[in-house]
C-alpha positions in Angstrom: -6.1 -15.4 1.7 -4.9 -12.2 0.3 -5.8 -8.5 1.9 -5.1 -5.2 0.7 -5.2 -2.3 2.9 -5.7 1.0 1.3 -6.8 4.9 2.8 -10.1 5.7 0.9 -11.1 9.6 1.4 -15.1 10.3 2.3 -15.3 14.1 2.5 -11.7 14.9 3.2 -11.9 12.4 6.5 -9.5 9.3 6.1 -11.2 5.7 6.1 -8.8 2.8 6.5 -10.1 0.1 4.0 -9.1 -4.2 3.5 -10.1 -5.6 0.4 -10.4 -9.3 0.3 -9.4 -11.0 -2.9 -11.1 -14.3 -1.6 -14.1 -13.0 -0.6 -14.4 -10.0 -3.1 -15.8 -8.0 -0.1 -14.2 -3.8 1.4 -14.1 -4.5 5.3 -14.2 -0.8 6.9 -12.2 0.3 9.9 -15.1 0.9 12.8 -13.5 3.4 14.1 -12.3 5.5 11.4 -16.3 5.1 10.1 -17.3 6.6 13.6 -15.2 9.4 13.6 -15.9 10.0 9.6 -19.9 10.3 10.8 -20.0 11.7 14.2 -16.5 14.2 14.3 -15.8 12.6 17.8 -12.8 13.4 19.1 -13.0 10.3 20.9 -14.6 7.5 18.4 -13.3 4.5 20.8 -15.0 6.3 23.5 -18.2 6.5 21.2 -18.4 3.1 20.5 -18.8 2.0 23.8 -21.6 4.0 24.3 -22.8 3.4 21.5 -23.4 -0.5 21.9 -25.4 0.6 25.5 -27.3 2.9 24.2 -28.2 -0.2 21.8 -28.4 -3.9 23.6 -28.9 -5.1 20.1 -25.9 -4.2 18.2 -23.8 -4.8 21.4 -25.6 -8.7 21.6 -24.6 -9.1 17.9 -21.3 -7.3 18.0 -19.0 -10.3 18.0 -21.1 -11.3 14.5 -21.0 -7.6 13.0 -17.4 -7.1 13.4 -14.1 -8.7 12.1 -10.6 -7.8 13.4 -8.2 -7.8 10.7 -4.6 -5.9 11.1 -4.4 -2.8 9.6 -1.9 0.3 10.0 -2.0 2.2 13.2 0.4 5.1 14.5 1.6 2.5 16.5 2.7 -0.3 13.7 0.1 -3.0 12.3 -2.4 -3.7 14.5 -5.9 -6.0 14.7 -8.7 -3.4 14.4 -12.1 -4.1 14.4 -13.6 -4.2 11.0 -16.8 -4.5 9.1 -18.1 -5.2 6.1 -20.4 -3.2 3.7 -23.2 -4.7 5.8 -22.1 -4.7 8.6 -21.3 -0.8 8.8 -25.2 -0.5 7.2 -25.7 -1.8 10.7 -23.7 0.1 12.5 -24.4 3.4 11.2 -28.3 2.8 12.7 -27.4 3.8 15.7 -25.2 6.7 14.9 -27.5 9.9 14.1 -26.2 11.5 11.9 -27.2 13.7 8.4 -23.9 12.2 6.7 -25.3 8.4 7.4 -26.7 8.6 3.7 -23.7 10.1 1.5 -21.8 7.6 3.4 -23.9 4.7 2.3 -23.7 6.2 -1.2 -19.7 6.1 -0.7 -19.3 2.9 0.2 -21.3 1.7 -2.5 -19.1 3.6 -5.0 -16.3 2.7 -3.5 -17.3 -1.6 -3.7 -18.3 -0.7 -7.5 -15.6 1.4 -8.5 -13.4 -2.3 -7.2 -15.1 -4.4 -9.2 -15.2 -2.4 -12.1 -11.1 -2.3 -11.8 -11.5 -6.0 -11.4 -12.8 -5.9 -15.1 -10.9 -3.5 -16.5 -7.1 -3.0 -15.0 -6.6 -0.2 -16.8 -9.2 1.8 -14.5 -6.6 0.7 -11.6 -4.0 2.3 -13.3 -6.0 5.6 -13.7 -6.7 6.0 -10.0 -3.4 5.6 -9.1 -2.5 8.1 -11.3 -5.2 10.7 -10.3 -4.2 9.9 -6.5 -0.5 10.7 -7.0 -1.4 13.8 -9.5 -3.9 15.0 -6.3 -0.5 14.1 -3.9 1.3 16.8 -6.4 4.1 14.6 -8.2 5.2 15.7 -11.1 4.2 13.6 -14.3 7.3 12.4 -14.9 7.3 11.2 -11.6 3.8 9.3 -11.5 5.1 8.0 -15.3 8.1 6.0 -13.3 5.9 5.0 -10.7 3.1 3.5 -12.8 5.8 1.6 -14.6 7.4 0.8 -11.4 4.1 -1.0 -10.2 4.3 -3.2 -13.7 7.7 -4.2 -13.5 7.5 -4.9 -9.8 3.9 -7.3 -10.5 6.1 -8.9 -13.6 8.4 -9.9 -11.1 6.5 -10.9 -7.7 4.4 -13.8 -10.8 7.9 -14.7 -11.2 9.2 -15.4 -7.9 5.7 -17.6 -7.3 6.1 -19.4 -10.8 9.8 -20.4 -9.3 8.3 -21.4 -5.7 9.3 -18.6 -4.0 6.4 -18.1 -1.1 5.0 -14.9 -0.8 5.2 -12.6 2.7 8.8 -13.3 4.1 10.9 -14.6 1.4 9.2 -11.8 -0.9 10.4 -9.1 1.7 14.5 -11.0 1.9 14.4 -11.2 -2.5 13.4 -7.3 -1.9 16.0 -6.8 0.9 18.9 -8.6 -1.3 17.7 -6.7 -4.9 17.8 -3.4 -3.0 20.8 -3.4 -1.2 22.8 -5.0 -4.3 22.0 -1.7 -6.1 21.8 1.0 -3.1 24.0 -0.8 -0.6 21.3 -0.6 1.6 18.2 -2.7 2.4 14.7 -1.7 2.7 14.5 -0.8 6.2 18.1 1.0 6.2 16.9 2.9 2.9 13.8 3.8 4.4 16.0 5.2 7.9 18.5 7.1 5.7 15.5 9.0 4.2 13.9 9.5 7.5 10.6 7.8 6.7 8.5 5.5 9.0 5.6 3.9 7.7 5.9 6.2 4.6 6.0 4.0 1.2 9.9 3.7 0.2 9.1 3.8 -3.6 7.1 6.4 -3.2 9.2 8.9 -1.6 12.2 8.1 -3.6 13.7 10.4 -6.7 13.4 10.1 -10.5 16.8 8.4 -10.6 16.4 6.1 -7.5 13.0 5.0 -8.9 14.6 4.4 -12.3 17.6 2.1 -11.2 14.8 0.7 -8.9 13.5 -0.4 -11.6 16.4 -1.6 -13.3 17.3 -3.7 -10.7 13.8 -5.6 -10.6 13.1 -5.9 -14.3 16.8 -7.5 -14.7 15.7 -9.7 -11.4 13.3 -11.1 -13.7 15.1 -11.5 -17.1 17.4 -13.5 -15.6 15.5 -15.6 -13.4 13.2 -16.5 -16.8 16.6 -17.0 -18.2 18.2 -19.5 -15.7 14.7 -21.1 -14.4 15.4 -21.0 -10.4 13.5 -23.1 -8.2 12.9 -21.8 -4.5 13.9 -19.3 -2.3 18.1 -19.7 -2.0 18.0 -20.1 -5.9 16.0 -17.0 -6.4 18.6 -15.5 -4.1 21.4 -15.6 -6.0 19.5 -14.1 -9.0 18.2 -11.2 -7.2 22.0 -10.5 -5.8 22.7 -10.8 -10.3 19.9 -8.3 -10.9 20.7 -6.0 -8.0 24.5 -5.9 -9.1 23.4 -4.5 -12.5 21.8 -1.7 -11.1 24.3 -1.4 -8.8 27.2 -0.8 -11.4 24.7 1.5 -12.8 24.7 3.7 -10.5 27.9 3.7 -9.6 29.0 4.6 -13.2 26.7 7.5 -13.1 28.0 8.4 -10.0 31.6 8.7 -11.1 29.9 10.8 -14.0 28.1 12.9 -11.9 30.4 13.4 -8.9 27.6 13.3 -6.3 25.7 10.3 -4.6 22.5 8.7 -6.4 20.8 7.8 -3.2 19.6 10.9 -1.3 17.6 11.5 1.9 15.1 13.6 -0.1 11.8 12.7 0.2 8.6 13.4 -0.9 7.6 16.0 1.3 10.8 18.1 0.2 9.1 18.4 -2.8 5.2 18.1 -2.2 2.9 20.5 -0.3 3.3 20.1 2.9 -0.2 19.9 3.5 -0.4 16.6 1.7 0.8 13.0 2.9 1.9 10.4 1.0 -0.5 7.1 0.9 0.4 3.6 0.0 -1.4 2.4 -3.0 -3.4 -1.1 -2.5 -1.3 -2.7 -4.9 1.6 -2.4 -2.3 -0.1 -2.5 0.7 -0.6 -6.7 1.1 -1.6 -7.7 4.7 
């Protein structure tokens, strides 16, 4: 079963979302629906008064709600969930004058999903508007948007050659990025200072370029030499990561200064704004 986890905005208050490919259904965070309707400074705390004030909902709780693991300050975590239904149910026994508009969001939100279904073209305009609202640069959200293609091209290639998805994804990743940047994922993502911040999305027009190098040539080659599994895939990520790599290390001999920087997108980007993953890289 595949989830998505995305941040979906319902008048400027920030709703954790999972889309589930399998059962083509948005599961809402509870809590983050709570707090969207009611302000409470304490939504938790709401809750559980909240299912006395209603014997019903609390009897049927266990039915209404799904716990699925989502981002948290603290790192992934199960959270209780619901789906478009379920939240219907929910929101009964929360009074409040935004119970309405947020019905009408959450159907906009399930329609707006399966129109992209239909059209995937209409995914690649959201993602566009959200960075453009984020305040990148077009240039910037031009790299990206490729990015996302190059990266998909190559993730149907590692499953044509066997490779299984979750773990072995994340060590092709690891060995492709530290081939061109000398460092992997998590080290890259320390040297910039980020945390649960989205490494491609907080790195430059040059990193994001050889980036992309380093994936696309990932995938030339393994169409080229036919791999089959994980440790073959291996060594063709370390021959796609290595042509980056000289890349960069030509232009840095050019240049005289280091490619990989610890800027980051909030050196560059209001500082009222924060970065959020797109679905597309958000897989749970």
């Amino acid at each position: 079963m595949n989830k998505r986890q995305s941040i979906k905005l319902f008048e400027k208050q920030k709703v954790r979302t999972v889309w589930d490919d399998k059962e083509e259904k948005w599961y809402f965070c509870v809590v983050d629906v709570v707090e969207a309707l009611t302000d409470s400074i304490n939504p938790t705390d709401y809750i559980k008064k909240m299912k006395k004030r209603d014997p019903e909902l609390a009897k049927g709780w266990g039915q209404i709600v799904t716990p699925l693991s989502v981002q948290t300050p603290g790192g992934k975590q199960r959270v209780n969930c619901a789906t478009q239904q379920g939240i219907f149910r929910i929101i009964q026994s929360i009074p409040s004058k935004k119970a309405e508009p947020f019905k009408q969001w959450m159907a906009q939100v399930a329609s707006q999903r399966i129109d992209q279904m239909q059209d995937p073209e209409l995914s690649i305009e959201q993602a566009i508007a959200d960075y453009k609202r984020l305040g990148y640069s077009d240039a910037w959200i031009n790299q990206r948007i490729k990015s996302i293609e190059v990266r998909k091209e190559l993730t149907d290639e590692w499953k044509r050659t066997g490779v299984q998805e979750g773990l072995e994804y994340a060590s092709l990743t690891d060995i492709i990025t530290r081939e061109w940047s000398g460092f992997t994922t998590r080290q890259y993502k320390q040297y910039k200072g980020l945390k649960k911040e989205s490494l491609r999305d907080n790195m430059t027009n040059i990193e994001l370029a050889l980036n992309i190098l380093a994936e696309a040539s990932t995938t030339e080659i393994s169409k080229a030499q036919n791999p089959k599994g994980f440790k073959q895939s291996a060594a063709v990520a370390r021959k796609g990561g290595e042509i980056a790599g000289d890349a960069r290390k030509k232009l840095e001999a050019q240049t005289g200064r280091a490619v990989i920087t610890r800027k980051k997108a909030s050196d560059y980007l209001p500082p009222s704004d924060s970065i959020q993953e797109l679905p597309e890289e958000t897989e749970i």
